[in-house]
Backbone bond lengths (Angstrom), bond angles and torsions (degrees), N, CA, C in turn:
res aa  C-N    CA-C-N  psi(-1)  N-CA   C-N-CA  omega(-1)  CA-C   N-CA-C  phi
1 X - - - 1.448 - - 1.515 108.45 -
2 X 0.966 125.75 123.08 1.930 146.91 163.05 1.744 98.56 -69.75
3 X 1.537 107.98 128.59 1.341 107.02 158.54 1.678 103.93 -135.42
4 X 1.432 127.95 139.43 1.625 123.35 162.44 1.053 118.99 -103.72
5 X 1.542 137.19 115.30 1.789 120.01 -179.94 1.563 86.95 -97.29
6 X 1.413 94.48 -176.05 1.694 108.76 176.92 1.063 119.08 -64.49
7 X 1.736 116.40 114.57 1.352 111.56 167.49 1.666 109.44 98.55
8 X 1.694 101.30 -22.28 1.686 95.61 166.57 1.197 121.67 -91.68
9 X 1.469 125.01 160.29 1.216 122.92 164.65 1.851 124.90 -66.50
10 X 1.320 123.87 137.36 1.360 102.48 171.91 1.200 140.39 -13.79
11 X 1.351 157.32 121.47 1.531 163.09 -158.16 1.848 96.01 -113.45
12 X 1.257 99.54 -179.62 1.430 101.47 -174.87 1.874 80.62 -151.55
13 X 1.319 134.12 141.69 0.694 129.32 157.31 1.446 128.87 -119.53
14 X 1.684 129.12 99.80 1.262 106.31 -172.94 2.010 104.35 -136.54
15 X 1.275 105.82 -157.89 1.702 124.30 -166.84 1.379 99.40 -59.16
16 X 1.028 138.42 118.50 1.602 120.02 172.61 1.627 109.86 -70.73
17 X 1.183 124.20 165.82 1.944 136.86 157.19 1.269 119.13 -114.61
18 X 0.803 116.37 142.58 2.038 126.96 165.34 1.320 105.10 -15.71
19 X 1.917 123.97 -28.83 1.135 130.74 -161.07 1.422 103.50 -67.21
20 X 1.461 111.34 -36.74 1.814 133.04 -156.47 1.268 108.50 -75.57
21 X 1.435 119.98 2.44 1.713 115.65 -136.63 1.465 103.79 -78.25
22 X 1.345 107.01 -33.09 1.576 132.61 175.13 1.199 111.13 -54.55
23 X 1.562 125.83 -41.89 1.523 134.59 176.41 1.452 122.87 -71.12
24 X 1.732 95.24 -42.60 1.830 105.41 -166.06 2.219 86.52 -66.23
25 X 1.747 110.58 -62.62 1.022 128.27 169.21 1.687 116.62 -5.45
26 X 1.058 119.28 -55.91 1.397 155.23 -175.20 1.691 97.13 -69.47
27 X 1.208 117.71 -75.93 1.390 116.91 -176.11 1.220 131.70 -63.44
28 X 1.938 110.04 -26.91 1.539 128.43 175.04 1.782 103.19 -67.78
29 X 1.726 108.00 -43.37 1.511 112.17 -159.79 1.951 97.07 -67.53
30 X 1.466 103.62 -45.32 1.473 103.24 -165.55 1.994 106.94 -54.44
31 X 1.246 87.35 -27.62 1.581 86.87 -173.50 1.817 113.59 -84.85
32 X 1.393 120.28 -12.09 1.275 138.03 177.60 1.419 95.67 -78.84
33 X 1.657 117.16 -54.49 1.461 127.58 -168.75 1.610 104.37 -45.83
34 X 1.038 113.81 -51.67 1.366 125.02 -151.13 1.899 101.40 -91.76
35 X 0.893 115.89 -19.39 1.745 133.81 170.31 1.658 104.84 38.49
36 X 1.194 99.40 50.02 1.910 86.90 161.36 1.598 85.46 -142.30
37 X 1.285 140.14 18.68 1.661 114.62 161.76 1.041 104.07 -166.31
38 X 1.703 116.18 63.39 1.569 108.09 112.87 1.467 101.01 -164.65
39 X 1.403 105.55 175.60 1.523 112.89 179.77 1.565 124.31 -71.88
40 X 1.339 100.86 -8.37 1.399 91.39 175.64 1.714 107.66 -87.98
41 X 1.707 107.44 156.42 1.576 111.35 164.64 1.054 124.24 -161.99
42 X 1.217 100.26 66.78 1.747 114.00 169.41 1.719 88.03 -153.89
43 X 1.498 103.46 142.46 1.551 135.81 175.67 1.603 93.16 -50.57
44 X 1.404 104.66 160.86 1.636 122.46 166.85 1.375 105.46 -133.97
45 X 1.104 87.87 131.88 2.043 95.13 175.32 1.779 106.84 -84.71
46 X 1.520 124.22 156.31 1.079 110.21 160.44 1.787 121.13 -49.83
47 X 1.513 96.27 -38.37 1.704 82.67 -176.98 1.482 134.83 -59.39
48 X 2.086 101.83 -31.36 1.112 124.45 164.78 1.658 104.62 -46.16
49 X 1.188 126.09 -57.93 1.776 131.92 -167.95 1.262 96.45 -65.59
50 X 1.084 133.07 -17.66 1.701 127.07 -166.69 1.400 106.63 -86.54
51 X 1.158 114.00 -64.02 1.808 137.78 -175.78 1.848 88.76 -66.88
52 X 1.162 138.37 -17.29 1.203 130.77 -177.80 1.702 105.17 -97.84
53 X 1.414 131.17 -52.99 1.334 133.85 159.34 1.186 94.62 -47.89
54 X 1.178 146.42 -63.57 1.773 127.74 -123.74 1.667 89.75 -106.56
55 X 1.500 114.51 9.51 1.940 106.04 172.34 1.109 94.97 -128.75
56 X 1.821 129.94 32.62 1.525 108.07 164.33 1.376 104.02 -74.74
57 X 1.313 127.74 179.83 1.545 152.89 -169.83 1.619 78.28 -90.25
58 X 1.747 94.63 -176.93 1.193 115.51 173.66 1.693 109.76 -90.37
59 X 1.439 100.80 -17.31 2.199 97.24 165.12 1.068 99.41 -90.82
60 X 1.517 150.10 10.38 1.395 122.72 -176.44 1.679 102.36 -126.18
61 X 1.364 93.94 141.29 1.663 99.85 172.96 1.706 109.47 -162.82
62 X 1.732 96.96 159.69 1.550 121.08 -171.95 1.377 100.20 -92.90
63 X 1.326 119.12 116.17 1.866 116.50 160.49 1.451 106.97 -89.83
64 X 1.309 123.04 145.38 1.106 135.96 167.98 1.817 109.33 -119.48
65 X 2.088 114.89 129.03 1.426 97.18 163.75 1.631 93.86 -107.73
66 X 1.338 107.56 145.27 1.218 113.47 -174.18 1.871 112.18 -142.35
67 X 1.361 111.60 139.27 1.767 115.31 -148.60 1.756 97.60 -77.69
68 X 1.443 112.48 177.40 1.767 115.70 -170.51 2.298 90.32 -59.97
69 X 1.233 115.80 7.69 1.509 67.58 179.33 1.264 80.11 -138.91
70 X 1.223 131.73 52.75 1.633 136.84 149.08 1.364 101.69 81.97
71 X 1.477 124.56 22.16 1.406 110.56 177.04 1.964 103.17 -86.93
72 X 1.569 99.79 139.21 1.682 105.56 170.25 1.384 128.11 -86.92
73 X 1.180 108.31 104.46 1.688 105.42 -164.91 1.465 104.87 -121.42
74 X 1.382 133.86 25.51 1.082 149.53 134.59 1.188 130.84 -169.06
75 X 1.467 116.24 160.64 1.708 122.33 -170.73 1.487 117.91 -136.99
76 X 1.298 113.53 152.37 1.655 117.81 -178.13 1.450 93.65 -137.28
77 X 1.782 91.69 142.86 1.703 103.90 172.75 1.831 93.24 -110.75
78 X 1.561 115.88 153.01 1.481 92.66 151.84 1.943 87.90 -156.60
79 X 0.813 100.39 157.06 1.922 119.10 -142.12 1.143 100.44 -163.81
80 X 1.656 101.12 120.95 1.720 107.10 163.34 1.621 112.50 -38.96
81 X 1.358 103.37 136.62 1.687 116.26 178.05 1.771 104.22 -62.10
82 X 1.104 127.28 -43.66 1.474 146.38 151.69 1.206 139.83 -139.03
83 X 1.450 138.84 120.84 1.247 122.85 -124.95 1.636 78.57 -122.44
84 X 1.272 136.85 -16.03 1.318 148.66 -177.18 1.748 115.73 -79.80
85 X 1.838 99.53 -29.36 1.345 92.26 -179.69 1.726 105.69 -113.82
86 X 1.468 113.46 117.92 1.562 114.92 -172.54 1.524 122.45 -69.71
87 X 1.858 110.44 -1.95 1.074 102.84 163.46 1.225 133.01 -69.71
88 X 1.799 104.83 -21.81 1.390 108.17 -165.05 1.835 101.09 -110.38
89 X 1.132 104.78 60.18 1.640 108.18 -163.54 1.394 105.79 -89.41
90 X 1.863 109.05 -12.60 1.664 104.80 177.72 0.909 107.26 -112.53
91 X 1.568 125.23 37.06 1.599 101.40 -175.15 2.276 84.59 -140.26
92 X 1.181 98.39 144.40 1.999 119.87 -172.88 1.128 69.50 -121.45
93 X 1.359 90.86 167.55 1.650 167.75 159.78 1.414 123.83 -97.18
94 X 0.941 122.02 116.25 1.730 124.83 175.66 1.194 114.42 -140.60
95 X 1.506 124.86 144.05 1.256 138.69 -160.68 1.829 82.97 -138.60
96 X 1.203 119.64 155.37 1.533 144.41 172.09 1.505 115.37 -159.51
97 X 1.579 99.48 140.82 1.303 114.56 -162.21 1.451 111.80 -137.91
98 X 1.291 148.07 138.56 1.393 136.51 -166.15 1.542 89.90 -144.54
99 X 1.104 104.93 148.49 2.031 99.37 151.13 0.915 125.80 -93.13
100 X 1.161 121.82 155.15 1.847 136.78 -176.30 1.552 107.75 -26.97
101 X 1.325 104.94 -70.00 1.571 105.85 -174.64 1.534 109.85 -66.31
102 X 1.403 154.51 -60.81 0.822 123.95 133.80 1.783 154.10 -1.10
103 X 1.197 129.27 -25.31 1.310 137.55 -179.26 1.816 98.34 -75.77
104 X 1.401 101.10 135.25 1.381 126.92 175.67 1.537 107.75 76.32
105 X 1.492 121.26 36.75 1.830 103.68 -174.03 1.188 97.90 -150.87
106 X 2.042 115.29 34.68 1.175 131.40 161.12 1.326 121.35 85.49
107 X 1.644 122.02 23.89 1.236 117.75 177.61 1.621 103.49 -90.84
108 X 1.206 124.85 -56.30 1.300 126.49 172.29 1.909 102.71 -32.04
109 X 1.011 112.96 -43.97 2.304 105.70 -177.61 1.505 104.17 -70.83
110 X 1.378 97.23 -29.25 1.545 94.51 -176.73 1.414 117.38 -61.51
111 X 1.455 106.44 -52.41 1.543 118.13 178.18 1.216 110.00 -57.11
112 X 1.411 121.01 -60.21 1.399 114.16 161.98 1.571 121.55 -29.55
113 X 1.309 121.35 -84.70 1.106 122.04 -170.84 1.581 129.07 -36.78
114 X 1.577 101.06 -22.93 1.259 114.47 177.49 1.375 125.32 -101.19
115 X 1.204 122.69 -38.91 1.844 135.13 130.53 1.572 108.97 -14.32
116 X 1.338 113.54 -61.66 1.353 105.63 -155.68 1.202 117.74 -85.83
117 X 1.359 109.43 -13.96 1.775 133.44 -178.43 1.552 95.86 -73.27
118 X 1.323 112.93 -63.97 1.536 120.07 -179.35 1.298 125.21 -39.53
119 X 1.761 96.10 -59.95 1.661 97.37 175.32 1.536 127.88 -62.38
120 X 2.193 117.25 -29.19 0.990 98.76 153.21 1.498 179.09 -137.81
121 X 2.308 78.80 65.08 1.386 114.29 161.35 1.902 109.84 -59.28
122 X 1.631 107.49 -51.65 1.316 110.29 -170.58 1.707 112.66 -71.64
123 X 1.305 122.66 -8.02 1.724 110.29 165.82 1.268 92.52 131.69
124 X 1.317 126.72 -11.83 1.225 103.73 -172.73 1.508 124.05 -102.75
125 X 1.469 108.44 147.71 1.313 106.68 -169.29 1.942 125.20 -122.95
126 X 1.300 96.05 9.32 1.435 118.38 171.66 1.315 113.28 -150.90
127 X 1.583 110.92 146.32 1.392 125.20 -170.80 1.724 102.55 -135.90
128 X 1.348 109.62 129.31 1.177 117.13 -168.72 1.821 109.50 -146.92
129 X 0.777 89.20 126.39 1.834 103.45 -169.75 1.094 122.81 -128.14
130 X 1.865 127.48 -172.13 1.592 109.27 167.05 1.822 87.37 -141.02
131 X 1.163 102.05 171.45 1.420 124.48 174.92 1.582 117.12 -147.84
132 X 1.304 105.23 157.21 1.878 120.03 -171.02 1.605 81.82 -70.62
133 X 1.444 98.33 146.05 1.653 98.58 -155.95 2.051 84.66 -106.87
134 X 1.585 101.93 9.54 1.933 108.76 -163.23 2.126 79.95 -110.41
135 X 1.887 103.76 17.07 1.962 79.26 -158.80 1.665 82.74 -128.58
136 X 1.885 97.44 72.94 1.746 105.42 161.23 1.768 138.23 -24.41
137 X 1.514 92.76 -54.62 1.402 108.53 170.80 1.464 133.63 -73.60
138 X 1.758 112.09 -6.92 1.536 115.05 135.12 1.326 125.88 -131.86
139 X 1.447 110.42 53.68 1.294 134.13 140.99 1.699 105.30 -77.68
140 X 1.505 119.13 -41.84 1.444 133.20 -123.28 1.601 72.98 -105.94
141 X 1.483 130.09 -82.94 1.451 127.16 156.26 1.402 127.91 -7.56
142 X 1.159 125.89 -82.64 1.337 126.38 168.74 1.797 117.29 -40.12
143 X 1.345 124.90 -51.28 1.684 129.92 179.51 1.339 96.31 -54.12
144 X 1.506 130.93 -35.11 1.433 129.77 -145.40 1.799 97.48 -104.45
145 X 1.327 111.76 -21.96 1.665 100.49 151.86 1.413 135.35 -101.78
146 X 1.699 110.28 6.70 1.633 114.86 154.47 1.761 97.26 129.18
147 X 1.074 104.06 4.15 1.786 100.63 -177.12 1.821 108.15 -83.74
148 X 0.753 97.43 135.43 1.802 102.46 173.29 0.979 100.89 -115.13
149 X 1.678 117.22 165.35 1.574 143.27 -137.67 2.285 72.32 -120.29
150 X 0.996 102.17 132.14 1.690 123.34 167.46 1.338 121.34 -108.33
151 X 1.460 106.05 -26.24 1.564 110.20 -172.13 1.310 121.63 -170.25
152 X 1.193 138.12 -160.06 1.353 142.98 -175.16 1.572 113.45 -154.74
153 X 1.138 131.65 112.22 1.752 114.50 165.61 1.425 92.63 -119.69
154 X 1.820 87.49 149.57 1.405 102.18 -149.76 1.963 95.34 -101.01
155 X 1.502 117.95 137.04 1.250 115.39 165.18 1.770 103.07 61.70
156 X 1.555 100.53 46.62 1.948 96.51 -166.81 1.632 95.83 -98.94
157 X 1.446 118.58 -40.12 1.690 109.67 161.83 1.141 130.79 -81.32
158 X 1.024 106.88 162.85 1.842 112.70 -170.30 1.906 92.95 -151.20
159 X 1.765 94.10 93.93 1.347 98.73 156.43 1.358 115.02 -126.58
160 X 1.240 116.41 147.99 1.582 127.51 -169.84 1.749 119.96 41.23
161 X 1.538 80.16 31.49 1.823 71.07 172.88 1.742 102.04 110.32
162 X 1.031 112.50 -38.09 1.567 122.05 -175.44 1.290 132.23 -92.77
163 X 1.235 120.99 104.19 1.787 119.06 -156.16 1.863 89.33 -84.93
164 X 1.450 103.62 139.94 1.196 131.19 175.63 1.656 127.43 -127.85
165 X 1.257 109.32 128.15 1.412 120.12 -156.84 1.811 101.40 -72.74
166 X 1.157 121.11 125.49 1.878 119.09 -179.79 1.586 111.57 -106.20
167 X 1.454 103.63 120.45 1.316 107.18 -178.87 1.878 104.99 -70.33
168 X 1.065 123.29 155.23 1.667 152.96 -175.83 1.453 97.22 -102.77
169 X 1.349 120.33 119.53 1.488 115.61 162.71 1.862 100.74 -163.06
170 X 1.420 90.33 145.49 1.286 112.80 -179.20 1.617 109.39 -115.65
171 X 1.647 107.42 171.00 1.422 123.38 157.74 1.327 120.29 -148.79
172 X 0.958 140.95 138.50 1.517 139.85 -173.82 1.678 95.59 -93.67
173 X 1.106 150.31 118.98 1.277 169.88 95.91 1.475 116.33 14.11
């Protein structure tokens, strides 16, 4: 899938491989580095991204959008929500990640758009996630492709010492 936001050059959006691990790696750390938007906080090595792509299931997969000369400037995970409980067999998990320079010039819709197409080829028909409930600008993202806020847990991250409240939001697909 091809996406253009304003002002970017064409993107290519496709499946990532073990090959990417260095790229996705790259885009997860910058967003850890910078610690106000997202829940994860600890670094990823490429090898970590490798052994993590190359043991998804057959419902789980890494999108990568990446520019005409193969650079990775953002990534999507989306993964059965529980793969153990068969009630919840239509509903993922997705995490999205962009880099700095990149943010707002349509890579985040891209991933989406292509995430959500994928997953529902694979069965699934709801997507439900959480976000730093202190991280406005994907609160503001997420509402603006159809996900609503479900809930609140209070003090559920703990980065650098500081427990942070994570908003609950879903979308039906």
């Amino acid at each position: 899938m091809s996406a253009q936001g304003p002002g970017a050059p064409e993107l290519r959006v496709r499946r990532a491989t073990p090959a990417d691990a260095a790229g996705v790696a790259r885009v997860l750390n910058e967003a850890i580095a910078d610690g106000r938007f997202t829940v994860l906080d600890r670094r990823f090595s490429a090898e970590d991204e490798a052994v993590y792509i190359a043991g998804l299931g057959p419902r789980g997969f890494v999108n990568v959008a990446e520019t005409p000369d193969g650079e990775i400037v953002g990534a999507q995970t989306i993964v059965p929500l529980d793969d153990a409980a068969g009630s919840q067999g239509h509903v993922a998990t997705m995490g999205t990640w962009v880099l700095a320079a990149w943010r707002r010039r349509g890579v985040g819709r891209a991933l989406f758009a292509a995430g959500a197409a994928a997953a529902r080829e694979l069965g699934y028909t709801k997507v439900f996630t959480d976000l730093r409930a202190d991280n406005d600008a994907s609160l503001a993202f997420h509402t603006s492709l159809g996900f609503t806020v479900v809930g609140r847990a209070r003090r559920h991250v703990r980065i650098g010492g500081r427990d942070i409240d994570a908003l609950l939001i879903e979308m039906e697909l």
